[in-house]
C-alpha positions, 0 to 999 in steps of 0.5 A, a space after each residue: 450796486 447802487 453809490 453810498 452817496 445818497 445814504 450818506 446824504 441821508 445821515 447828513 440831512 438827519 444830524 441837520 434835522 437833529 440840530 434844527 429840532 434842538 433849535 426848535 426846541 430851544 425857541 419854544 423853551 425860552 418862550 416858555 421860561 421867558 414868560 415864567 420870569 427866567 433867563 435864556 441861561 436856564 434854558 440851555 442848562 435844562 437842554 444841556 441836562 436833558 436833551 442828549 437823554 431825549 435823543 438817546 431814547 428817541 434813537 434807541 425807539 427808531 432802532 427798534 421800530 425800524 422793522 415795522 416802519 419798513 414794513 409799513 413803507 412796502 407800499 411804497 414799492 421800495 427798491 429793497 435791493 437799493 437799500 441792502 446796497 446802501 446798508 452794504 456801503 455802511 458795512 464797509 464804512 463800520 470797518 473802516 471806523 473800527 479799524 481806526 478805532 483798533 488803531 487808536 487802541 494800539 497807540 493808546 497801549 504803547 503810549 502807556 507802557 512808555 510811560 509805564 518804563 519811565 515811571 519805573 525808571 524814574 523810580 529807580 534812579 530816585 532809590 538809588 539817589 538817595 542810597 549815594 546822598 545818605 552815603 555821602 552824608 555819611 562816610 562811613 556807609 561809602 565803605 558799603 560800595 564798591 571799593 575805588 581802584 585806589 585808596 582815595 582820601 575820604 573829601 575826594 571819595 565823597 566828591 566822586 560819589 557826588 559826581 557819579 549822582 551827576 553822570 547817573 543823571 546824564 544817562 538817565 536823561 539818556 535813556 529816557 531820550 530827553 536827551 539825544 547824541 548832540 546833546 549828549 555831547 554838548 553836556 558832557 563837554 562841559 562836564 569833563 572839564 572839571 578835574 573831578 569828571 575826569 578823575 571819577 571816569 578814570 575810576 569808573 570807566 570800566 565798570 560803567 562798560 562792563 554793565 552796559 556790555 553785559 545788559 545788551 541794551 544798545 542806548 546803555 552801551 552807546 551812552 558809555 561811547 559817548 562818555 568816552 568820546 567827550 572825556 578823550 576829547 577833553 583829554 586831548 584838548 588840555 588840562 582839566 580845571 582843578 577843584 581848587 580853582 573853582 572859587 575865588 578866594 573870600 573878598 578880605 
């Protein structure tokens, strides 16, 4: 079986026979406009505009002559068996293009239905934002939520609902892997903290697993591990700072 060597030397020496006739023709070009007072510029708007269009149809009319041009070469005594070796080794090479191609296709679908669940993600967290902030400002919806483990007063209700907003960013940022365990954990660090973080877990640390539990999806139930972890160790590591002591008094 004769090597496809030749055959790929032989697209080689055609794509430089391509380039070396848009030069030529470039030459000519500017020879031309130069005499009619125009500027090189135009003669490479004119072969940017119409030289593709001239090696399309020039490629399209070699295709469909390619019978008769080979029929007036038979005189030539060309080996035919050579050249269906060479048309075989363009066949094994198509399959490779078109293999990569499906591959690309593949990865292409994928990339969009990741950025298809983020988008619906992202839209949901957005609707359900704005259901807590309209409920925060104004207090007689928070009856419309679940009710608390205990009556809260209303300040502390709004500010759990608040940091519950926080926390719904959290594990969104987690599940859409913006965030990874590390981080998790140094963010959530910081979190619990705060006396409100840990007053808004111990309120709703059981609903939070429930659901992760009962959707199955191993990154909700994991997010809900970590909140634990970062909230026990906080716990551990001494009192939580109280919302009062957040601010300074106002200088007198």
């Amino acid at each position: 079986m004769a090597s496809p060597v030749p055959a790929i030397a032989r697209v080689v020496l055609r794509g430089a026979g391509i380039i070396h006739l848009k030069r030529a023709m470039e030459e000519r070009l500017r020879g031309r406009f130069w005499q009619s007072g125009r500027t090189g510029l135009n003669v490479k708007f004119w072969l940017h505009k119409h030289f593709p269009w001239g090696v399309t149809v020039a490629t399209i009319g070699a295709i469909a002559l390619t019978p008769v041009i080979l029929k007036g070469l038979s005189f030539l005594g060309e080996d035919w068996q050579s050249l269906s070796n060479v048309g075989q080794a363009y066949g094994f090479l198509s399959v490779i293009f078109s293999g990569a191609a499906l591959i690309g296709v593949a990865i292409s679908l994928a990339y969009q239905a990741h950025q298809t669940n983020i988008s619906n993600e992202e839209e949901r967290r957005a609707a359900h934002r704005e259901l807590v902030v309209m409920s925060i400002n104004d207090p007689e919806l928070l009856a419309c939520w679940h009710p608390p483990q205990s009556p809260l007063p209303l300040v502390l209700a709004r500010q759990l609902h608040f940091t519950h907003l926080i926390v719904t960013q959290f594990y969104s940022d987690y599940l859409l892997k913006r965030m990874n365990d590390d981080a998790a954990r140094v963010q959530l660090e910081l979190h619990f903290r705060g006396e409100r973080a840990r007053d808004h877990w111990i309120d709703r640390a059981v609903g939070w697993r429930e659901f992760a539990e009962a959707s199955g999806d191993a990154r909700q139930i994991r997010f809900v591990d970590l909140m634990d972890e970062a909230y026990e160790n906080a716990v551990a590591a001494g009192p939580a700072i109280a919302a009062s002591a957040y601010f300074a008094p106002e200088p007198g």
